[in-house]
C-alpha positions as CSV (number, residue, x, y, z in Angstrom):
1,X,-3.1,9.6,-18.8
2,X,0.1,11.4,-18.0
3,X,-0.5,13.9,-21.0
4,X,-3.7,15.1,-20.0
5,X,-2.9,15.6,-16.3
6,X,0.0,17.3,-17.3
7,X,-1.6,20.2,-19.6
8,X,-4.2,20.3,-16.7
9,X,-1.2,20.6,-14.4
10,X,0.2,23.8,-17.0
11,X,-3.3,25.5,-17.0
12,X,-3.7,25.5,-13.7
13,X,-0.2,27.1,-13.6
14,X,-0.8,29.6,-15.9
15,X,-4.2,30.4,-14.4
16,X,-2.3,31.2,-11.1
17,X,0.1,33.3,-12.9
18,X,-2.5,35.5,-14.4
19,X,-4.3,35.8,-10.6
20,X,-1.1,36.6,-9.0
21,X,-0.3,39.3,-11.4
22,X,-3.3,41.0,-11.2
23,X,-3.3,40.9,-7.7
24,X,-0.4,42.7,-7.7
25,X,-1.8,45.2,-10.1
26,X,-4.9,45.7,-7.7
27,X,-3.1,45.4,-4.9
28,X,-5.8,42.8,-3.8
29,X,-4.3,40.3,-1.2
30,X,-7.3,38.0,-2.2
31,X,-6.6,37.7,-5.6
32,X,-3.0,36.7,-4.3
33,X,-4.0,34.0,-2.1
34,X,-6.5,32.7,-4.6
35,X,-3.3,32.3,-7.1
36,X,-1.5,30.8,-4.5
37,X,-4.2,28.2,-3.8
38,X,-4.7,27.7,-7.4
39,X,-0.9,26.2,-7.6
40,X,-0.9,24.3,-4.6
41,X,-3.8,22.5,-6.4
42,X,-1.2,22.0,-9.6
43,X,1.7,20.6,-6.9
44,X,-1.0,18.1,-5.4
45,X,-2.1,16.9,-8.5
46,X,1.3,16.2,-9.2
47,X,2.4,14.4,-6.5
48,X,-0.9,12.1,-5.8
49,X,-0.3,11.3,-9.4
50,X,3.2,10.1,-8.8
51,X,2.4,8.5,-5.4
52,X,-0.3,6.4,-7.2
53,X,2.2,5.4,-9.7
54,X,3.8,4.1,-7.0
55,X,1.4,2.6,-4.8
56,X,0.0,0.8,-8.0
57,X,3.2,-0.9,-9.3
58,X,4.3,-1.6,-5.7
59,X,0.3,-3.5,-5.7
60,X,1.5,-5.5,-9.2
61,X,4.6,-6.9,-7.8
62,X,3.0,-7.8,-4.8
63,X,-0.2,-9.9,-7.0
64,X,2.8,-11.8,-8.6
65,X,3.5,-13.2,-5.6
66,X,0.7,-14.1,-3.5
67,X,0.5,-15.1,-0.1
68,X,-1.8,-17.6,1.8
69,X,-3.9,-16.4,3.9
70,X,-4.5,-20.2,5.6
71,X,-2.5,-22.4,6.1
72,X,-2.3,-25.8,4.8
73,X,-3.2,-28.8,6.5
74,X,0.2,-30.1,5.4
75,X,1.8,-27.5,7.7
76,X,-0.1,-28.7,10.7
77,X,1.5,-31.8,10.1
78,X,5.2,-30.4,9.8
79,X,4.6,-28.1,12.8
80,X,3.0,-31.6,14.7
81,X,5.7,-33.7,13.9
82,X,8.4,-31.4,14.5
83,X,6.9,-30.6,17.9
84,X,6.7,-34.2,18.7
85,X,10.6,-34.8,17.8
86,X,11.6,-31.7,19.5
87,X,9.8,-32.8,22.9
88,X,9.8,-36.5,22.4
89,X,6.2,-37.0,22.7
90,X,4.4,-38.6,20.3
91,X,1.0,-36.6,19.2
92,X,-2.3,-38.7,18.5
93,X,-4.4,-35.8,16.3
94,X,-4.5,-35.6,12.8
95,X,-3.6,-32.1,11.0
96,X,-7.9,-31.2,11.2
97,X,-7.4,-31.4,14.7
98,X,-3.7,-31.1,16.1
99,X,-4.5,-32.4,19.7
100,X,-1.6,-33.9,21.3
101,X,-1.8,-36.7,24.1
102,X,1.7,-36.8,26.2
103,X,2.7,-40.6,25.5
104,X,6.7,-41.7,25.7
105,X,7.9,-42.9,22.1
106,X,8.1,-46.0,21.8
107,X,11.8,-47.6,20.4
């Protein structure tokens, strides 16, 4: 992919060339800006290609390490019971439905 983009990258160059220097044969200040235009085309090609390159190996490190969107019910427990040490009530729900009822532990 990289070879082709970069001869498209070279004509486009060389096209702009060629309309800048006849614009300064004619004297034509459209000729000029249509040069000009021509390679800023070239520089954006270049850097969406390399800030693609980027975003797209930045997206395969992140897939090797993916994230859950929801958490387990196994965390609703942890986050239960830690609550319950923490404030020394004792919680009645289960982790589908983390209610707590405010009961004294018992020894």
């Amino acid at each position: 992919m990289l070879p082709l983009i970069l001869l498209l990258v070279v004509v486009l160059v060389v096209c702009a060339l060629r309309l800048m220097e006849k614009a300064l044969e004619c004297q034509e200040f459209s000729l000029m800006l249509a040069g000009f235009l021509v390679a800023s085309t070239a520089v954006a090609m270049m850097t969406v290609y390399f800030l693609m390159g980027d975003y797209f190996s930045y997206m395969t490190q992140a897939s090797a390490y993916p994230l859950s969107d929801t958490p387990s019910a196994s965390t609703y427990s942890d986050v239960a019971t830690h609550s319950a040490r923490m404030t020394g009530f004792r919680g009645t729900g289960s982790a589908d439905s983390p209610q707590f009822i405010a009961t004294p532990l018992l020894p």
